[in-house]
Residue, then its C-alpha position, 0 to 999 in steps of 0.5 A: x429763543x428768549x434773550x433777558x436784560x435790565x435796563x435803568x431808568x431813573x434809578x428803576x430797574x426794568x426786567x425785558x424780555x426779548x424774542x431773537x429770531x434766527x440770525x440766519x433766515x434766507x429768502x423763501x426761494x433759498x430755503x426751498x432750494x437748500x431742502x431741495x438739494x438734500x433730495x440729490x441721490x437717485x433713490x430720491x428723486x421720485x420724493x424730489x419730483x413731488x415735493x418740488x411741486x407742492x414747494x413751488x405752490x409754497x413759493x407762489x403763496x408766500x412769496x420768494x423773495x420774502x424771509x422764510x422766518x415770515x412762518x414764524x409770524x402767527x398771522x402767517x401761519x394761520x393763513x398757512x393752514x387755512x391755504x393748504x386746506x383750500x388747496x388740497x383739502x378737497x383732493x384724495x386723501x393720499x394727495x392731500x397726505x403726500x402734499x401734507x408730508x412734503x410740506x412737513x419735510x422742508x420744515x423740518x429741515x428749515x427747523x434744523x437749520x434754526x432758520x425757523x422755530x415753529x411748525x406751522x403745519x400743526x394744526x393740519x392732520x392727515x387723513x385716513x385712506x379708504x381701503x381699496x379692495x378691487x385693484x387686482x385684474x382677475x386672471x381672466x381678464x390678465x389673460x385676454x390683455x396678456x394674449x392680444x396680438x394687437x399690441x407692439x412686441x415692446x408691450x407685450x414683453x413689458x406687461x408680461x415680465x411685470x405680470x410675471x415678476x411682480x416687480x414695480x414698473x419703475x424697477x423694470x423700465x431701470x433694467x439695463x441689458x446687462x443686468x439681464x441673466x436670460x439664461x437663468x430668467x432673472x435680473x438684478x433690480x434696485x428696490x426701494x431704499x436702493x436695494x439690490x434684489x433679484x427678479x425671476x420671470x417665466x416662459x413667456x417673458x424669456x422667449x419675448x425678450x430675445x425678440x425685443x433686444x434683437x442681439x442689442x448687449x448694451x442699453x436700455x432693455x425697454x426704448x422709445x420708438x425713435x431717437x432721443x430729441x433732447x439731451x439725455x445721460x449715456x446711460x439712458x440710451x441706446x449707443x447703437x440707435x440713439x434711442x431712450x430709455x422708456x420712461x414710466x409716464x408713456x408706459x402707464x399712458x399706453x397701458x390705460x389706453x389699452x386697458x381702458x382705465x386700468x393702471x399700470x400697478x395693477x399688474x403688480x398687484x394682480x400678480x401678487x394677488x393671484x400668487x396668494x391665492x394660489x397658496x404662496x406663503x408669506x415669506x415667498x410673497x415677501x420675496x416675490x414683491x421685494x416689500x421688507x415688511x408684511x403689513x405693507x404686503x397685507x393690501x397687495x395680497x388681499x385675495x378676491x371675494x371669488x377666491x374666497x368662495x372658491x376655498x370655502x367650497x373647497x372646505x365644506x364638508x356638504x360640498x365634500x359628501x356629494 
């Protein structure tokens, strides 16, 4: 913002020009939690988790107590640059974009405020992902994990319903008993965006969860071994057991100690791999995965190189005549 005046001075006019700053600038901690608060609806409190810990290394580098108009300072913003390339810049490229977009959300925020003017992030790029073509399990290998009588019933109906549902490991571990309609196989689930949607399960996982809920009506469908030590919502326990909800950090920890490195997600992207392989069309696929648009169901769907050789055989017409 640029303010003009004239100022004389023995008989000389002086033309000035003046740069005002915002005439509000809060401490960096303060504009940290302003932003910070705006990530306050269930929706976003995964967003909220990630870029609290990539603002909080914001806050240690600049300091708390220091205006958050101290960005606008070119020397600032240069320093700002080569601090985040130094601490992110040798990461995967989706850590670095996922810290990137967190620090470009809070400025653009302290932008619209009028707090700051400038973007000192644009001298940054994200990076491109290297397309990653072998996170589906094969059905084999589904199979003799989905099989083994070694794991807890709670496993085993957790990674079976995933398998089967192709639904995120969030939206499941979310369920409540009462949002199951087991005689129908399905459950109503939130989506992302906060979108009510519909999972369906098969055989398998309808006659696992009778076994888990064991006549529970209320609570969590999936719980921790024991009772809750620390103080949680009503809505995160068992009011007969006291025991919480399962949360998604030893859900995945169990997972890729049983698997020996696979990652939760994988079920979901190994279920929906194995249903376009198996001939499903893109809009069941859509609504399989809850995705609202293709591209992003285009990773997920990518049929493997076994398939493939599987259709082309299929499809020779050498192969045929024999």
């Amino acid at each position: 913002m640029l303010f003009c005046g004239s100022a004389g001075k023995g008989g000389q006019v002086v033309d000035t020009v003046h740069q005002l700053r915002p005439q509000r600038s809060p401490t960096v901690g303060a504009a940290i939690g302003a932003y910070l608060a705006t990530l306050n609806h269930p929706e976003t409190a995964g967003t909220r988790r990630v870029y609290d810990s990539t603002l909080r290394q914001l806050r240690t580098h600049l300091g708390d107590d220091r205006p958050v108009a101290v960005l606008d300072e070119p020397d600032t913003a240069t320093h700002l640059a080569g601090w985040f390339t130094g601490r992110w810049g040798t990461r995967a490229p989706a850590t670095f974009n996922r810290n990137l977009d967190a620090l470009r959300s809070a400025i653009g925020y302290w932008r619209d405020q009028e707090w700051i003017t400038l973007d000192p992030t644009r001298p940054l790029r994200r990076r491109n992902r290297a397309p990653d073509r072998t996170k589906a399990l094969s059905k084999a290998d589904i199979e003799q994990l989905l099989t083994r009588e070694d794991h807890a019933l709670r496993e085993k109906t957790l990674w079976r319903m995933l398998y089967e549902t192709a639904a995120r490991a969030s939206e499941v571990l979310a369920l409540d008993i009462e949002d199951l309609d087991l005689r129908n196989r399905c459950a109503k689930v939130r989506r992302k965006g906060n979108a009510v949607d519909v999972i369906v399960w098969q055989t398998t996982t309808a006659r696992l969860l009778p076994r888990l809920l064991k006549g529970r009506t209320l609570g969590p469908v999936f719980c921790t071994n024991r009772r809750a030590r620390l103080p949680l919502s009503t809505t995160d326990l068992d009011p007969v057991t006291g025991r919480a909800r399962l949360s998604y950090r030893r859900a995945a920890e169990l997972f890729t100690t049983a698997t020996g490195g696979a990652t939760l997600h994988q079920l979901r992207h190994s279920a929906l791999t194995h249903a376009a392989e198996g001939g499903a069309n893109t809009s069941t696929l859509l609504a399989y995965s809850g995705h609202t648009s293709v591209a992003s169901l285009a990773r997920y769907a990518r049929v493997s190189p076994q398939a493939l050789s599987r259709w082309q055989q299929q499809r020779d017409p050498a192969t045929r005549h024999r």
